[in-house]
N, C-alpha and C positions, 0 to 999 in steps of 0.2 A: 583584560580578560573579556575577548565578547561573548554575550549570553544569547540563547535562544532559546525561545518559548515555544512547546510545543502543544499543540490544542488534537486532543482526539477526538473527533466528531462521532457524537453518540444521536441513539434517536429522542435521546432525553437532553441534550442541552447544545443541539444545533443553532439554535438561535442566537446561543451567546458567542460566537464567534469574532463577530465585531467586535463588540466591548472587553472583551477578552483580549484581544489585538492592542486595542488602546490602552490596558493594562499593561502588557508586556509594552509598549513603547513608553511611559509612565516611569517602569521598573529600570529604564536602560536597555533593555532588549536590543540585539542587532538585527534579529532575523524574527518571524514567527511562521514558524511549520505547520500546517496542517494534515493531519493523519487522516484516517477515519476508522473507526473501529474494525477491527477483526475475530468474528468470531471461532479463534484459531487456537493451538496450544489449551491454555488454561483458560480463556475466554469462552471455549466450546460451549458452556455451562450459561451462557449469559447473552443468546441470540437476540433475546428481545431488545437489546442497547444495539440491533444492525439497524444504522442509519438509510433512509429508502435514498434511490438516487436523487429524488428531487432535493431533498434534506441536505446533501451532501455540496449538489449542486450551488443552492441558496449560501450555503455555509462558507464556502468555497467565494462564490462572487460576493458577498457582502465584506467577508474580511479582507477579502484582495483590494475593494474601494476603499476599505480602513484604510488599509497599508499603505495604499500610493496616498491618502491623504497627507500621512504622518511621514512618509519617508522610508517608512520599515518594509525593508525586504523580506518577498513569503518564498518557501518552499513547501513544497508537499514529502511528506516525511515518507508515506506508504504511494505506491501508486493509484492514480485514480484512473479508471478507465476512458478512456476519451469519449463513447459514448453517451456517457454523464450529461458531459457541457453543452448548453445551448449550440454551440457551434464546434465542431470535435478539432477542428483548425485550427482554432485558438483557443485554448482552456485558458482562464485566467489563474492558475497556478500552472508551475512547471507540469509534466504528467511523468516521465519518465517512463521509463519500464523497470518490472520487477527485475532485483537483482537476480531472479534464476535466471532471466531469459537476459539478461547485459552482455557485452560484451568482456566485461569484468565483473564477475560473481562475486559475488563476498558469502561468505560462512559464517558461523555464530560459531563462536569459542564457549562450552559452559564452563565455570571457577573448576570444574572438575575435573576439564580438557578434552571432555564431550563436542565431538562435531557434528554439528545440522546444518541442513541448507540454508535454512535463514532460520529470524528468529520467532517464526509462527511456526514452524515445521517441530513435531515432536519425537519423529525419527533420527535418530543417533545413524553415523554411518562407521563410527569407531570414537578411540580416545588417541589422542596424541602420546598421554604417556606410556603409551605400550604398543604404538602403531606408529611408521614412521609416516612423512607426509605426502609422499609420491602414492604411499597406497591409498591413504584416508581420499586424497584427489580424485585418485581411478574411480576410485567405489561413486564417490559423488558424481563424477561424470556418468558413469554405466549405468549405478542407481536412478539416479535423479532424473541429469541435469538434459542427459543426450536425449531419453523417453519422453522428456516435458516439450524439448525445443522440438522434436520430432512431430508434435501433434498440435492441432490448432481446433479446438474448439468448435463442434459444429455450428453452432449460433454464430458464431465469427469469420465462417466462409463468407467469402463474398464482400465483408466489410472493408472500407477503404482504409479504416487505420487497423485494420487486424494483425497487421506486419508489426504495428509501432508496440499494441498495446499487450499482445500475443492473449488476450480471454481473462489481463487484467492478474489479481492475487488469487491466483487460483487455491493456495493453503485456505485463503478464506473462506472455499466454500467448503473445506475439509477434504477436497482430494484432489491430487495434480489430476486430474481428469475431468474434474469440475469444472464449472465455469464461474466466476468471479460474480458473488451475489449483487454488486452492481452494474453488471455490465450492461445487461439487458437496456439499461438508459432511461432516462425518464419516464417516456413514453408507455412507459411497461412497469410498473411500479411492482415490485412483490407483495400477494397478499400475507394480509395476518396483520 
């Protein structure tokens, strides 16, 4: 069985990232993931754990220097914005893109049979057991999926990884029209 450890980067325990990392490789771990929080879904209620870019950044490069120490492969669980990274070229975790905007989407099944676009998203687009799955599809595409890839973020014109990143988790910032509370990138810190 391999195990992986996942580490959600809050603005309250960014620091322990590393040691966190050395834990999970400790524990057996194969992988350790880092997330960063979302204040999305149910989290909406609990903004003040949104880690700033820099926090994320730091979190991000110090457990990666963990991991090549120990061996332990990282992933980033949620995407981070390439903006973020001292150098957007090279992030020292993977960066991916959000599954809306991939090439292959993925959906969240709820135990109910509830379908959302992912698993921050609170919008239901139907239920499996009473909807077949060609139509729950449509709705996701029409809804969603075609409006989100359609539009890119005005803070994001002009940017050279805007293609890659597409304005980042946009649920994070509570509307596909938003823009990814990290995106902005260091340099820009959000107040509060």
């Amino acid at each position: 069985l391999e195990v992986s450890v996942s580490f959600v980067i809050t603005r309250d325990n960014w620091r322990e990232s590393a040691p966190t990392a050395e834990l999970a490789f400790a524990l057996g771990a194969r992988t350790f993931a880092l997330s960063r929080f979302c204040p999305a879904g149910t989290a909406r209620d609990a903004p003040h754990l949104l880690p700033t870019p820099t926090q994320v950044r730091q979190a991000g490069e110090r457990a990666r220097e963990t991991c090549q120490r120990l061996g332990l492969s990282t992933a980033a669980a949620i995407t981070v914005p390439r903006c973020v990274w001292a150098d957007p070229t090279a992030p020292p975790l993977p960066t991916g893109v959000c599954s809306l905007m991939s090439d292959r989407a993925t959906v969240t099944l709820g135990p109910d049979g509830s379908v959302r676009s992912c698993a921050l998203s609170t919008r239901t687009v139907g239920n499996l057991r009473d909807t077949d799955w060609p139509t729950l599809a449509d709705r996701l595409w029409r809804l969603e999926l075609a409006p989100l890839r359609a539009r890119l973020p005005d803070e994001c014109q002009g940017c050279d990884h805007g293609h890659a990143c597409r304005g980042g988790c946009r649920l994070a910032a509570g509307s596909l029209d938003a823009l990814d509370p990290l995106a902005p990138g260091p340099w820009q810190e959000p107040s509060g």
